[in-house]
C-alpha positions in Angstrom: 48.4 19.2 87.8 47.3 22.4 86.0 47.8 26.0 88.0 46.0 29.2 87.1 46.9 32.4 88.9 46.0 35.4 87.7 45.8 35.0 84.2 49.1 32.8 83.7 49.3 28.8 84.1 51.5 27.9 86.1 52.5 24.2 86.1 51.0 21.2 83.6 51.9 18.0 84.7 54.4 16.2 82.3 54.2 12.8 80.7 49.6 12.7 81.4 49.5 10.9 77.6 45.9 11.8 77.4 46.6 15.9 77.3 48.3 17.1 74.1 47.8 21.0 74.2 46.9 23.1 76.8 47.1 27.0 76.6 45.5 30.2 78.8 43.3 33.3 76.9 44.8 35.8 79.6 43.2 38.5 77.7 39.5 37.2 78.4 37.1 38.7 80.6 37.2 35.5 82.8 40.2 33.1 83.5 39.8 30.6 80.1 41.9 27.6 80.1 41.8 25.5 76.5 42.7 22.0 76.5 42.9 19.3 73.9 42.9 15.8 75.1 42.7 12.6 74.1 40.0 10.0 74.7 39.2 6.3 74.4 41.2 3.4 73.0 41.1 5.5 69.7 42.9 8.6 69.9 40.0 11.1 69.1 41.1 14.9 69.8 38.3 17.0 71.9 38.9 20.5 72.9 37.7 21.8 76.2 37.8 25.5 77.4 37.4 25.5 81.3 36.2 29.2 82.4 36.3 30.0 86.1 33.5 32.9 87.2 34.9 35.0 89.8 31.7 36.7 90.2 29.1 33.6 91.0 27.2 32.1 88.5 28.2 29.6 85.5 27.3 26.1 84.9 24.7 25.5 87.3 22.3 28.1 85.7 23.2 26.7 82.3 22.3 23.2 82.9 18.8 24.7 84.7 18.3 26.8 81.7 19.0 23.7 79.2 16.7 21.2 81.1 14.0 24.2 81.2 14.2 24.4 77.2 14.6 20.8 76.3 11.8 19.7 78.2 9.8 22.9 76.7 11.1 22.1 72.6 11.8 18.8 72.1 14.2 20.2 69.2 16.7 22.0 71.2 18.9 19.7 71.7 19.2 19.2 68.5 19.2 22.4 67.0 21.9 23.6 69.5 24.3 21.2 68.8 23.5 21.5 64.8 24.1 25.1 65.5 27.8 24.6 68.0 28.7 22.1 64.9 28.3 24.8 62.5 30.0 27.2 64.8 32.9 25.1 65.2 33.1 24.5 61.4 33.4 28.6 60.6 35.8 29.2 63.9 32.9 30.8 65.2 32.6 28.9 68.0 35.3 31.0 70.9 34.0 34.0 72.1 37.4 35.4 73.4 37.9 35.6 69.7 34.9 37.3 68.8 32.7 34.4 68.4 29.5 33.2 69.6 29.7 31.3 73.2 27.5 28.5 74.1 25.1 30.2 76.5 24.3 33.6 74.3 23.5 30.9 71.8 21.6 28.6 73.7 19.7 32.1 74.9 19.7 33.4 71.0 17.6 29.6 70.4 15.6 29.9 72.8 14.4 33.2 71.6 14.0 32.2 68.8 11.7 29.5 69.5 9.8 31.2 71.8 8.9 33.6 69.5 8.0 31.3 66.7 5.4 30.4 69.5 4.1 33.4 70.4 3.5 34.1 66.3 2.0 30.6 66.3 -0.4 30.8 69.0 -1.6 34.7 67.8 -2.6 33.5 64.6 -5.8 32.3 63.9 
C-alpha cells in the first residue's frame, strides 16, 4: 500500500511484481506521486503521475471538458495525444519540471481550434 503525508511517501508495499518505480515530486504545487508499472502478459512499462487537489477540482472537470471538445472537433482526440506523444518524446511532458501538463494543453488545443473557427466562419 502506498502512503502520502505531507509531501513524503510513506510505505510501498514490497514484492507487488507489477510496480517497478515509484517516487514523490515534494516540491510541486500539489502532492504528485510517479509510478511506473507493469502491464499485461508482456512487460510493457507505463508511467503514471497521480496528483491529489487539496483545493477541489481535478479529473472530473477534465473529463467534462474532454467530452465537450471531442464531441465539438472530431480531431481532438487525436491531435492531443499526437501532441502528449510529442511531449513525451522532448521530456516535455511533466509540468513539475517545467513542462506542459495535460489540461493547459488540452485548454491550449482547444483554443486553438476554436479560433481557427471563429477565422473560418468570419470569412466570406
Amino acid at each position: 500500500m502506498i502512503s502520502f503525508h505531507q509531501g513524503k511517501l510513506r510505505t510501498v508495499s514490497p514484492k507487488v511484481s507489477w510496480l517497478i518505480k515509484v517516487e514523490s515530486i515534494p516540491a510541486a504545487s500539489v502532492p504528485i506521486i510517479c509510478l511506473e508499472v507493469r502491464t499485461g502478459a508482456k512487460p510493457t512499462r507505463v508511467e503514471l503521475d497521480l496528483s491529489f487537489s487539496c483545493m477541489g477540482g481535478g479529473g472530473s472537470e477534465t473529463t467534462a471538458f474532454m467530452r465537450r471538445y471531442k464531441e465539438r472537433y472530431p480531431c481532438f482526440r487525436g491531435v492531443a495525444l499526437t501532441l502528449k506523444a510529442f511531449l513525451l518524446q522532448r521530456g516535455l511532458n511533466k509540468t513539475f519540471t517545467g513542462g506542459l501538463g495535460s489540461y493547459k494543453m488540452y485548454v491550449l488545443l482547444a483554443h486553438i481550434l476554436d479560433s481557427k473557427e471563429m477565422m473560418h466562419a468570419s470569412t466570406p
